[in-house]
C-alpha positions as CSV (number, residue, x, y, z in Angstrom):
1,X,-36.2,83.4,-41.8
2,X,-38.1,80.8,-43.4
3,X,-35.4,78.2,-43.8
4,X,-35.7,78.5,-39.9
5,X,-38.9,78.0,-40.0
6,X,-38.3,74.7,-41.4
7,X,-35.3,73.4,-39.3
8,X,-37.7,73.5,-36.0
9,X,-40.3,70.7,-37.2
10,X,-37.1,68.4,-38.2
11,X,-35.4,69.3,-35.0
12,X,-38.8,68.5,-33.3
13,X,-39.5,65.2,-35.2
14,X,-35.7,64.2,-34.1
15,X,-36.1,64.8,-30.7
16,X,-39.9,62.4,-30.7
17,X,-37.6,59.8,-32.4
18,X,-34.5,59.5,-30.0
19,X,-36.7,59.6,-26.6
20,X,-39.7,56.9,-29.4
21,X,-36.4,54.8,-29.5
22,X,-35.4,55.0,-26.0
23,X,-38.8,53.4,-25.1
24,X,-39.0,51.2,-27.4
25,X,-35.4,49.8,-26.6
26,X,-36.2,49.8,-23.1
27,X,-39.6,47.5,-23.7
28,X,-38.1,45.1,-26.2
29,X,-35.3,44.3,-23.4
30,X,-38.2,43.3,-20.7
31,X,-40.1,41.9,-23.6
32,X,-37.3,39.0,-24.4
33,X,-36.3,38.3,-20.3
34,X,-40.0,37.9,-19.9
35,X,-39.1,37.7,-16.1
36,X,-41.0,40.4,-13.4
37,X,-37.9,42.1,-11.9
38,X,-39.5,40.1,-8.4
39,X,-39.2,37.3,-9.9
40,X,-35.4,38.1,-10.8
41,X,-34.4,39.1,-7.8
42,X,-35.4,35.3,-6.3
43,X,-33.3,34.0,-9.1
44,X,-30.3,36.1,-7.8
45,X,-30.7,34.9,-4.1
46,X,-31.2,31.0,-5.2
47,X,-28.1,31.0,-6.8
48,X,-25.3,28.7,-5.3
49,X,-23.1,30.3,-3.2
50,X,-19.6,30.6,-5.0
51,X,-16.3,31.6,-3.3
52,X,-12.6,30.7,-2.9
53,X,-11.4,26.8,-1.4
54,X,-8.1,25.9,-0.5
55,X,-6.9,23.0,-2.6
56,X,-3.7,21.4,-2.9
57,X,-2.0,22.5,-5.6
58,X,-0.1,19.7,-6.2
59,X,-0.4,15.7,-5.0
60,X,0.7,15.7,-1.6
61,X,2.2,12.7,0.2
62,X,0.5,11.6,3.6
63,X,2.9,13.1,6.6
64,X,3.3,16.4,4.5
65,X,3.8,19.8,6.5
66,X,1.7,22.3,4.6
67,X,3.4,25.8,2.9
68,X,2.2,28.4,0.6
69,X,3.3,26.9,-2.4
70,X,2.0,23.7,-1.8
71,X,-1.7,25.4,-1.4
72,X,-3.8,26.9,-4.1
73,X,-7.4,28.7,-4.2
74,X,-9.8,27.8,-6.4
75,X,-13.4,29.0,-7.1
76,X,-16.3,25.9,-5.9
77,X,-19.8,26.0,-4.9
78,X,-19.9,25.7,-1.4
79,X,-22.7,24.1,-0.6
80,X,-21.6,21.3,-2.1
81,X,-18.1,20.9,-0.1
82,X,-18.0,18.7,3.3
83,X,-17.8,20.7,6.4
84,X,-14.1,20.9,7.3
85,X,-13.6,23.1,4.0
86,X,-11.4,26.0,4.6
87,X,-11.4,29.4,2.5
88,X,-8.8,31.3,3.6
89,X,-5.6,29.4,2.5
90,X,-3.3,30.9,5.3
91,X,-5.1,29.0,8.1
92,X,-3.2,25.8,6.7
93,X,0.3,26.7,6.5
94,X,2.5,24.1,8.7
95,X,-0.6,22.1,8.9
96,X,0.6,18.0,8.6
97,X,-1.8,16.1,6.1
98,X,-2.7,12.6,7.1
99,X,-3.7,10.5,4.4
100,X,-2.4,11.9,0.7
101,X,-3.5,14.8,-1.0
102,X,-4.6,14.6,-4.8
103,X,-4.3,18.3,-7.3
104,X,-7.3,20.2,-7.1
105,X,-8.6,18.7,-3.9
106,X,-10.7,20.6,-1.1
107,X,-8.2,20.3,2.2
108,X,-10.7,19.5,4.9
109,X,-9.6,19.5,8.7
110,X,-10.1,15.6,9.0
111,X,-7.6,14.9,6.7
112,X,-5.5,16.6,8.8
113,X,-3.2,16.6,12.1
114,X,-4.2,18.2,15.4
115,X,-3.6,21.7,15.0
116,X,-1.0,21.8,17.9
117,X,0.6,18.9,15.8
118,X,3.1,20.9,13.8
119,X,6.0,18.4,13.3
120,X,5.7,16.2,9.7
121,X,6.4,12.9,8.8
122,X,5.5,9.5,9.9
123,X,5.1,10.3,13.5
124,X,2.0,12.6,12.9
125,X,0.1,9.5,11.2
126,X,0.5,7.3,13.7
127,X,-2.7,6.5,15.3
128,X,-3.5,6.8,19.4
129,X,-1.7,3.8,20.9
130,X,0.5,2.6,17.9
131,X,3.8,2.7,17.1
132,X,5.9,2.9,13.7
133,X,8.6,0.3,12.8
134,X,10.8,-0.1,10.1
135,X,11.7,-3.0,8.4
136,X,14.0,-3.8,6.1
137,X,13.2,-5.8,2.9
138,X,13.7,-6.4,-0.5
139,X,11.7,-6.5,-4.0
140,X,10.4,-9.6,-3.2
141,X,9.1,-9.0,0.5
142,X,7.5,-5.9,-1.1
143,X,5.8,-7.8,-3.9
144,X,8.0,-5.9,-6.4
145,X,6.6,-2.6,-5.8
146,X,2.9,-3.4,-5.2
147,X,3.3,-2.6,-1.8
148,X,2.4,1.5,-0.7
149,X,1.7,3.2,2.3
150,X,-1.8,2.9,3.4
151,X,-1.8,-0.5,1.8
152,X,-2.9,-3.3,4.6
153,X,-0.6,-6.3,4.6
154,X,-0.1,-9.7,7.0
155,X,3.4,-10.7,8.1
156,X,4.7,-14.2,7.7
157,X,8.0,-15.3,9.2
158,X,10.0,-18.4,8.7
159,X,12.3,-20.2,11.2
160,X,13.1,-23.4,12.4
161,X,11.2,-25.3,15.0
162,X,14.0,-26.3,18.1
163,X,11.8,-29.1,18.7
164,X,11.5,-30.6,15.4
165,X,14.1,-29.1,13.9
166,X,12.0,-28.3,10.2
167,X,11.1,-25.3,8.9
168,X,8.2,-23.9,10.1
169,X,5.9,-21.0,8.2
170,X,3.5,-19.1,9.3
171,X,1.3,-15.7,9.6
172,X,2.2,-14.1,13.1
173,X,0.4,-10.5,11.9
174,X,-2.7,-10.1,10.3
175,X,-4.3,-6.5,8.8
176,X,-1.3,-4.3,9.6
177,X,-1.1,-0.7,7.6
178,X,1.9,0.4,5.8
179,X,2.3,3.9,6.9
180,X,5.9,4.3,4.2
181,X,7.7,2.7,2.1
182,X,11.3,4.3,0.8
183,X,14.6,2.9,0.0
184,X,18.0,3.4,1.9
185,X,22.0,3.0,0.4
186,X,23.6,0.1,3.2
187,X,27.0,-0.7,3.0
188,X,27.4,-4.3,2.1
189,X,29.7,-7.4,3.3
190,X,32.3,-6.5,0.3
191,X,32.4,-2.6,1.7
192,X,30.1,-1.3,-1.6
193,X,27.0,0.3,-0.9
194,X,23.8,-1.1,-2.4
195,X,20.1,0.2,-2.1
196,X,18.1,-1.6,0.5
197,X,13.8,-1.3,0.8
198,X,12.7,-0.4,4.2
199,X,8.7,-0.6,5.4
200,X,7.3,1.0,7.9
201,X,4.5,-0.5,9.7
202,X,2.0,0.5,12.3
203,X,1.7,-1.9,15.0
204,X,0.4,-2.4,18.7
205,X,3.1,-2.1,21.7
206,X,2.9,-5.9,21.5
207,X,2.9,-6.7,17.7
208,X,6.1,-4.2,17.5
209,X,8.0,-7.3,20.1
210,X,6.8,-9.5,18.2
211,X,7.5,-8.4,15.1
212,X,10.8,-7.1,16.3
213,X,11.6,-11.1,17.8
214,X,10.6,-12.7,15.0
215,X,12.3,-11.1,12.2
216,X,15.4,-12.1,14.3
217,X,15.1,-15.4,14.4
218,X,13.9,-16.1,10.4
219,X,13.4,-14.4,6.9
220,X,10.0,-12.1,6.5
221,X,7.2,-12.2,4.6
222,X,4.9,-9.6,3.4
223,X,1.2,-10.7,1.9
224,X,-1.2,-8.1,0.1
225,X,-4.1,-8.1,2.0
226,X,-7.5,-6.3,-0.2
227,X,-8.7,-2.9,1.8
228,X,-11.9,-4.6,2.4
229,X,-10.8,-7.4,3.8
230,X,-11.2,-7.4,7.5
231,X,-11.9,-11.1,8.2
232,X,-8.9,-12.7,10.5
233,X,-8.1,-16.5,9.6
234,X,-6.0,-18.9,12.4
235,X,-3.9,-20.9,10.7
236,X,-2.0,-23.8,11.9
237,X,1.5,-23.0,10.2
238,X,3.6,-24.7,7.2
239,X,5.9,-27.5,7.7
240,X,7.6,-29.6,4.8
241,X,5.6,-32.6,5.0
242,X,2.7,-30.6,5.5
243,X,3.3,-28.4,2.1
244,X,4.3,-31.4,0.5
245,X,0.9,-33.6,1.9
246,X,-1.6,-30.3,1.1
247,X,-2.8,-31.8,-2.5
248,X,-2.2,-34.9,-2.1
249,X,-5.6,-37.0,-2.8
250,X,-7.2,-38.4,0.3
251,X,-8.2,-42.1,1.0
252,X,-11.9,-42.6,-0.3
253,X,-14.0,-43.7,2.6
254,X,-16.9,-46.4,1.2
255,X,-20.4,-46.6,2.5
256,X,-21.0,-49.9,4.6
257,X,-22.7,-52.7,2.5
258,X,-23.0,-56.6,2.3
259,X,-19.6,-58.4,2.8
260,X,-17.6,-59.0,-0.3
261,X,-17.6,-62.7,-1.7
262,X,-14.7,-65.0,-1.1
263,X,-14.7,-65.6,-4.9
264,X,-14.0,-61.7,-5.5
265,X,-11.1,-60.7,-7.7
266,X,-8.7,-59.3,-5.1
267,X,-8.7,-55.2,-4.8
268,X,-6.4,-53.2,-7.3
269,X,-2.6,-52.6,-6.3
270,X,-2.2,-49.2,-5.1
271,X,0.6,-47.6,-6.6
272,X,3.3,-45.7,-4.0
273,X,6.5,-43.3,-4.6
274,X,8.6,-41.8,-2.8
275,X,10.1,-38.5,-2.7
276,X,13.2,-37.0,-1.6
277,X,13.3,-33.5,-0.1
278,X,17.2,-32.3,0.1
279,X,17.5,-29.1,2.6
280,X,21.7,-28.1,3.0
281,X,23.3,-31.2,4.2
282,X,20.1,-32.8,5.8
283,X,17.5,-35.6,2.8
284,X,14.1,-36.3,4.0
285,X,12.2,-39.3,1.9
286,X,8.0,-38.7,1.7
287,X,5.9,-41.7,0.7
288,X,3.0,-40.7,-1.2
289,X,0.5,-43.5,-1.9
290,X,-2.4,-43.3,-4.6
């Protein structure tokens, strides 16, 4: 009986001790927050909203026709994403993207085709108005690779004048966008095949005549234009004598003064050459004068 006696102080002194501990756990965990649970819960709502983006999951060429595979979801604040953004990945499938797609990127309806556009390739980045035409080059027309679609470039064309029968160059379009570049096998003179560079530009109904005259009448051109570049520059065209005349120093004009002396040594001789320029079967001579 009396080691019973004993057991129900310890039992008692146990029990203050588990519930003791209870409160004091309970008061050291709001003591090290230090934050009212008000306070908290304005925390919680301030807290950017988080949720689920399509990306692509892959770089994506402009023209593209949007599958599953070819979209991912990833977790982004949204607050921070341009309207357009869409979270529910199915919504793009057979969508056509417009410009290119990088990995990782938010898809956002303005870099995409009308919805009732449904059909890929260059036709759905054609803009109102324009049409697509293909031309075919080689590694120098297309600066040796430098040349990709969306780049802006100016066409020159080469062909000789009827009238004066020289070659004539010059720019005949200025600021046009490269919508695709690709290469194609042709089967050449000797019956091989042999890989040929074909451009596609996008040009006005009457840019696409004259683009599709000229480049039967001479050899094309293509020049690099920069993406900022907007400015558009007339020029008069390149002939022989006027390539051959363009650095050539010019007379120096002198400012009027007193009549020279008959007793003046007599002006320096001017030196002069000549030049020949040989084109197939036809010699022209240039005299240059200094």
């Amino acid at each position: 009986m009396g080691r019973w006696k004993a057991l129900i102080p310890i039992t008692l002194a146990m029990a203050i001790a588990v519930v003791g501990s209870m409160f004091i756990y309970n008061w050291l965990q709001q003591q090290n927050t230090g934050i009212p649970a008000k306070v908290v819960e304005e925390i919680q709502k301030e807290r950017p909203d988080i949720g689920p983006v399509a990306v692509a999951a892959f770089d994506l060429a402009a023209g593209t026709r949007l599958s599953a595979e070819m979209i991912a979801d990833r977790e982004q604040i949204l607050k921070n994403l341009p309207q357009g953004h869409f979270r529910n990945s199915s919504d793009l499938i057979g969508r056509v993207a417009i410009v290119p797609l990088k990995e990782g990127e938010a898809i956002i309806e303005h870099r995409l085709a009308p919805i009732d556009i449904r059909t890929g390739g260059v036709s759905a980045l054609l803009g109102e108005g324009k049409r697509a035409v293909a031309v075919e080059g080689d590694k120098v027309i297309g600066l040796s690779g430098f040349i990709h679609p969306g780049n802006k470039v100016d066409v020159l064309v080469t062909w000789m004048d009827a009238e004066t029968e020289e070659d004539v160059t010059k720019i005949v379009l200025e600021n046009v966008t490269v919508l695709a570049t690709g290469t194609v096998m042709q089967e050449t003179e000797n019956g091989a095949t042999a890989p040929v560079d074909v451009y596609t530009l996008e040009l006005t109904p009457e840019e696409t005549e004259i683009l599709t005259h000229v480049r039967n009448q001479g050899r094309l051109q293509f020049a690099l234009r920069s993406p900022i570049d907007v400015n558009s520059v007339v020029t008069r065209g390149a002939t022989t004598r006027h390539a051959m005349n363009y650095l050539n120093p010019q007379p120096v004009r002198l400012a009027a003064g007193p009549a020279p002396r008959i007793n003046n040594p007599p002006p320096p001789r001017r030196s002069e050459f000549i030049m020949e320029v040989i084109e197939g079967n036809k010699v022209e001579q240039f005299k240059f004068i200094q």
